[in-house]
N, C-alpha and C positions, 0 to 999 in steps of 0.2 A: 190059591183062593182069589178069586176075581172082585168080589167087593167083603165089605169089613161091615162087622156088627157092630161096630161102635160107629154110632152118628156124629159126636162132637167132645168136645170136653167141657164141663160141666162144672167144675170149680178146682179150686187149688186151697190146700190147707195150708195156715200159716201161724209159725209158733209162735206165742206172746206172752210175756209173763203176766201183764193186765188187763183182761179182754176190753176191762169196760172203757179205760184211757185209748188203747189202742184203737178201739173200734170209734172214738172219738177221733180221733185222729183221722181215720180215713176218710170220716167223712168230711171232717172240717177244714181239715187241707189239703188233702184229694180232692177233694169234694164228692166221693162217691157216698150211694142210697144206703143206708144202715137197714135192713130189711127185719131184722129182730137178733136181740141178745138175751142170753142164758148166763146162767155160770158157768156152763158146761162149752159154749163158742157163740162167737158173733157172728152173724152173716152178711156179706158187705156183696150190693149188686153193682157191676162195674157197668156203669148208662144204659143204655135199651135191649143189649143182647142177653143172654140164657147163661154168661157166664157169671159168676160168685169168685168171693173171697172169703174162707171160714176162716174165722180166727178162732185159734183153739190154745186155752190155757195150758201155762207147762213151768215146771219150777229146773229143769233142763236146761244146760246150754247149749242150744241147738238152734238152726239156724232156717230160713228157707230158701240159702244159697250154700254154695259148695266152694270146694279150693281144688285147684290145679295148681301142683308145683309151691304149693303155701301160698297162692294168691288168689283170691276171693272173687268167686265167679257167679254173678246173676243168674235166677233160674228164672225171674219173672218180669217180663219188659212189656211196658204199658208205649200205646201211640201218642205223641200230642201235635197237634198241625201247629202249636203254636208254642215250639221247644221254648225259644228265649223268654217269652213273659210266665213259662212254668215255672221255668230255671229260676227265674228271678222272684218268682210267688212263694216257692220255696225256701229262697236265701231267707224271703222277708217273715217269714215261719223259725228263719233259725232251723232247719231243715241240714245236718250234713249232708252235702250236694260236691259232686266231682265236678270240675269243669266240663263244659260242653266241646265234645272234639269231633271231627268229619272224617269222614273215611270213605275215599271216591262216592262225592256226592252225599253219604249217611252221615245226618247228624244223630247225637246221642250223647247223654250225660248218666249217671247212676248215681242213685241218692239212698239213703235209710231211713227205715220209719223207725218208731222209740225203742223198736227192741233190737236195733240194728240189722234187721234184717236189708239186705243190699238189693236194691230195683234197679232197672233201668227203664227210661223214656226215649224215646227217640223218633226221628220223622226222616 
């Protein structure tokens, strides 16, 4: 097959025990657009592009990252051109936040939102 019917990707679902806190959350120290919340999920626009975040309720312990080997692997890595004052916007959020580490030239640190789900940033 020479080209593909799917144009983009278009949102990621992500488990939450409290839509309504968590979807606060993203937008207050994210700072991403809350676009409208339900009981049923919240929809979170990540700045000018076509992508989403649904946050979708769940009384499950379940995660929107995985494990390799029992060690806890990001599925979702957000850009910031400006790691250190994230890093640090975070801490002051009280945010659990990994340190920031390089890897030939890649910076990148991984943090959790309230439901602990595990993100990464990186530039």
């Amino acid at each position: 097959m020479s080209t593909s019917f799917i144009e983009q990707v278009h949102y990621i679902r992500i488990p939450v025990k409290n839509v309504e806190k968590s979807a606060q959350w993203y937008r207050d120290v994210l700072g991403l657009q809350l676009l409208n919340m339900t009981e049923e999920l919240a929809t979170i626009k990540v700045n000018e592009g076509p992508f989403l975040l649904i946050l979708i309720p769940t009384e499950d312990e379940t995660f929107a990252h995985f494990t390799v080997n029992q060690q806890q692997e990001f599925s979702i890595g957000f850009t910031s051109p400006e790691l250190a004052k994230f890093h640090q916007h975070l801490m002051d959020y009280q945010v659990k936040v990994d340190e920031i580490k390089e890897d030939h030239g890649h910076a990148f640190f991984h943090f959790y939102d309230p439901d602990g789900n595990k993100l990464q940033a990186h530039w």
